[in-house]
SEMIRO-580174 format. One record per residue (C-alpha): x, y, z; chain; residue number from 0; residue in one letter. Coordinates in steps of 0.2 Angstrom, whole numbers, plus 2048, in hexadecimal, padded with zeros to 3 digits. Layout:
# SEMIRO-580174
    px    py    pz   chain   resi   resn
     X     Y     Z       A    NUM      A
...
***
This chain:
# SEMIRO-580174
    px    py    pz   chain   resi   resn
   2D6   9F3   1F9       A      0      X
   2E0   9F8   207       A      1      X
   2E2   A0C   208       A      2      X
   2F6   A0C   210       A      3      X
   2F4   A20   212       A      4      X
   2E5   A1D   21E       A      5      X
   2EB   A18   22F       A      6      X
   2E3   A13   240       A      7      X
   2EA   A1E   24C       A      8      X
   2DF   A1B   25B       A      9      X
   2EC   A0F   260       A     10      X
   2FF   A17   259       A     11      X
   30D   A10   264       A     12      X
   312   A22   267       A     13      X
   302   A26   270       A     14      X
   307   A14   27B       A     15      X
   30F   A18   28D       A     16      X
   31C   A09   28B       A     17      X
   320   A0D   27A       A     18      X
   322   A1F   27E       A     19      X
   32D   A1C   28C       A     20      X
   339   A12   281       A     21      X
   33B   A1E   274       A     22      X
   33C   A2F   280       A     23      X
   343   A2A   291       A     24      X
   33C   A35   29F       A     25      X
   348   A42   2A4       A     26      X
   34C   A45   2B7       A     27      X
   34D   A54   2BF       A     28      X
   35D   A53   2C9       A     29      X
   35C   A57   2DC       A     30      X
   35F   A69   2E0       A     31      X
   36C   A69   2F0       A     32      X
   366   A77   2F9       A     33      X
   366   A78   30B       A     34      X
   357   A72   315       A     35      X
   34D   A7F   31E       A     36      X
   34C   A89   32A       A     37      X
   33B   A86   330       A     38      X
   331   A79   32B       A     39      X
   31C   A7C   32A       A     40      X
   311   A6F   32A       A     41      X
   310   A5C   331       A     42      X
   315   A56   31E       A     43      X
   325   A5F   31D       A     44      X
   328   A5E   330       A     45      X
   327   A49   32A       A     46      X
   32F   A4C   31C       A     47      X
   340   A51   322       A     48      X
   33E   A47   331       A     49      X
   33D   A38   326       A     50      X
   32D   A33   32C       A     51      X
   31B   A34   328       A     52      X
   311   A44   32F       A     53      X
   305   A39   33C       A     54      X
   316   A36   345       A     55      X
   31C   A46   342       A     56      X
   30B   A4B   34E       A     57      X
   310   A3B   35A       A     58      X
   31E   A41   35B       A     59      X
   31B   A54   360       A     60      X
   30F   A4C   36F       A     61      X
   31E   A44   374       A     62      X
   328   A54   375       A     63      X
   32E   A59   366       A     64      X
   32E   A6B   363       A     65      X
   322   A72   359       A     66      X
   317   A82   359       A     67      X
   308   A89   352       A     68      X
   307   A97   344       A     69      X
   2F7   A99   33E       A     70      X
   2F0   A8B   338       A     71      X
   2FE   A82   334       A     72      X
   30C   A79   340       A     73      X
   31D   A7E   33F       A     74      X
   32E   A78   346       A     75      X
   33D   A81   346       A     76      X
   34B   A72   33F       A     77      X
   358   A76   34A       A     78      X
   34C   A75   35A       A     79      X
   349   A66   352       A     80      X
   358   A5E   352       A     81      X
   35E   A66   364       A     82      X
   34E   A5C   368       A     83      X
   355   A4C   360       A     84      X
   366   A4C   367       A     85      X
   35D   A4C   377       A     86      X
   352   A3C   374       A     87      X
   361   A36   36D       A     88      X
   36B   A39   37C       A     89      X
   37A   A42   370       A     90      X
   385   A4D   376       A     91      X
   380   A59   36B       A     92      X
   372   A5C   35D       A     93      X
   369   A4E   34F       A     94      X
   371   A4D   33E       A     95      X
   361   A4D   332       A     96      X
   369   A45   323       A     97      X
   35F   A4A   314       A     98      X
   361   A41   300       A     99      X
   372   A41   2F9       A    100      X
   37B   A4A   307       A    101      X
   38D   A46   30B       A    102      X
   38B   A3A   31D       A    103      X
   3A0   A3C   31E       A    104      X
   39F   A4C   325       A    105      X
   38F   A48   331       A    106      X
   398   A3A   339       A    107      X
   3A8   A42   33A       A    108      X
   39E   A4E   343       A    109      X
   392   A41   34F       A    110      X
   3A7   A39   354       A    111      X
   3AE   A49   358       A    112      X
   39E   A4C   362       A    113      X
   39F   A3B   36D       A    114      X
   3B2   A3F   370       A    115      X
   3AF   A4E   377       A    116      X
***
């Protein structure tokens, strides 16, 4: 005879990932809009709001972007960094970083105005 009160629970479709995922959809933490700093330490954040990966954050800085040393860790100053950009970039006046979610409306209002100047 079967006993229905003993189950195998080795195997539960709770305990499986896609199961789990249909039943409980993951939550996701909404983006904080806070502004970016300051100074930035280390070639992964230096990358990370450049947008690039931190091997060309370091090719970069050989090329002339500036950065200084504190420590052991590398640190750029952001709006050094975009002065520096501008200048690359031969703009009028300094880089525009656009970071997740931000409002371009107002940045290329701002890069127009610049130009007509």
């Amino acid at each position: 005879m079967c006993d229905l009160g003993a189950v195998n629970r080795s195997h539960s479709p709770a305990r499986d990932g896609a199961v789990k995922s249909i039943l409980m959809p993951r939550q996701r933490k909404l983006a904080k809009h806070t502004e970016p700093p300051r100074t930035l330490k280390g070639w992964k954040a230096i990358g990370v709001y450049l947008g690039i990966g931190a091997p060309a954050a370091q090719r970069w800085a050989k090329g002339g972007m500036p950065v200084r040393r504190e420590g052991r860790f590398t640190v750029a100053d952001v709006e050094q960094i975009r002065q520096w950009l501008g200048r690359e970039s031969h703009m009028p006046a300094k880089a525009h970083i656009a970071a997740p979610g931000e409002d371009m409306a107002a940045a290329l209002k701002e890069s127009i105005a610049a130009i007509r100047k």
